[in-house]
N, C-alpha and C positions, 0 to 999 in steps of 0.2 A: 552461466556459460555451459556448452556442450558436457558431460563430464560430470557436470558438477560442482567445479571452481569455480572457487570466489575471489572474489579481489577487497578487501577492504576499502571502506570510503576512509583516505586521509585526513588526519585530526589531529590536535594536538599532542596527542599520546602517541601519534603515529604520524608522525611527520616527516619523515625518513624520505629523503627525495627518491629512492630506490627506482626500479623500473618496473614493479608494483603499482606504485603509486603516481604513475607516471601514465603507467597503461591506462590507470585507474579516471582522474583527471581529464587525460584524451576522449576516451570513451564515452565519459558524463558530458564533455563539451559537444559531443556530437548529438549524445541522446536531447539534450536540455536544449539544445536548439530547434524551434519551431523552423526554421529556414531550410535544414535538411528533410531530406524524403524518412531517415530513420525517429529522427524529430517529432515531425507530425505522426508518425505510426505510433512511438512511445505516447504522446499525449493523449491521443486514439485511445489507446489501450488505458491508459490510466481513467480518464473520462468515466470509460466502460465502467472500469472497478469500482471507483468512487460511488456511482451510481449504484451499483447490483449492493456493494457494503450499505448505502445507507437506505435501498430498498431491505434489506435485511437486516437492517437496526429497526426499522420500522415498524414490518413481522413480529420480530421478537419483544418490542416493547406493547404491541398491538394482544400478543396472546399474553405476554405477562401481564396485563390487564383482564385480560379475559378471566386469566386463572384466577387473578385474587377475586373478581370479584360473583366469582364461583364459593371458591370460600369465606367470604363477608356472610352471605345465610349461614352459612351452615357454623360460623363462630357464634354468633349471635342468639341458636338454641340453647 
């Protein structure tokens, strides 16, 4: 949120019907729905990220490869 605030996701430990957790609830039923226009932006956007993280798990397992087997010669003198 603007600011910087947060809202906790309601749980067991935090269950407190408050208006917190009430905003909280509201909010996820809007985002979590494919039906609304904010919906489909939120899945949008996630899609995105999903995608760039595991082009970038990929990267990184690609050069941690690389690397060891840079060092495989040079263990082996």
């Amino acid at each position: 949120m603007d600011g910087g605030a947060r809202l906790a996701r309601p749980n067991v430990s935090n269950s407190a019907g408050g208006f917190e957790s009430e905003l909280f609830r509201r909010i996820a039923a809007v985002i979590e729905d494919d039906r609304t226009q904010a919906g489909r932006h939120a899945a949008e956007l996630f899609a995105i990220e999903l995608e760039q993280s595991r082009q970038a798990d990929h990267d990184q397992n690609h050069k941690i490869r690389q690397e060891r087997n840079l060092e495989m010669p040079a263990a082996t003198h």
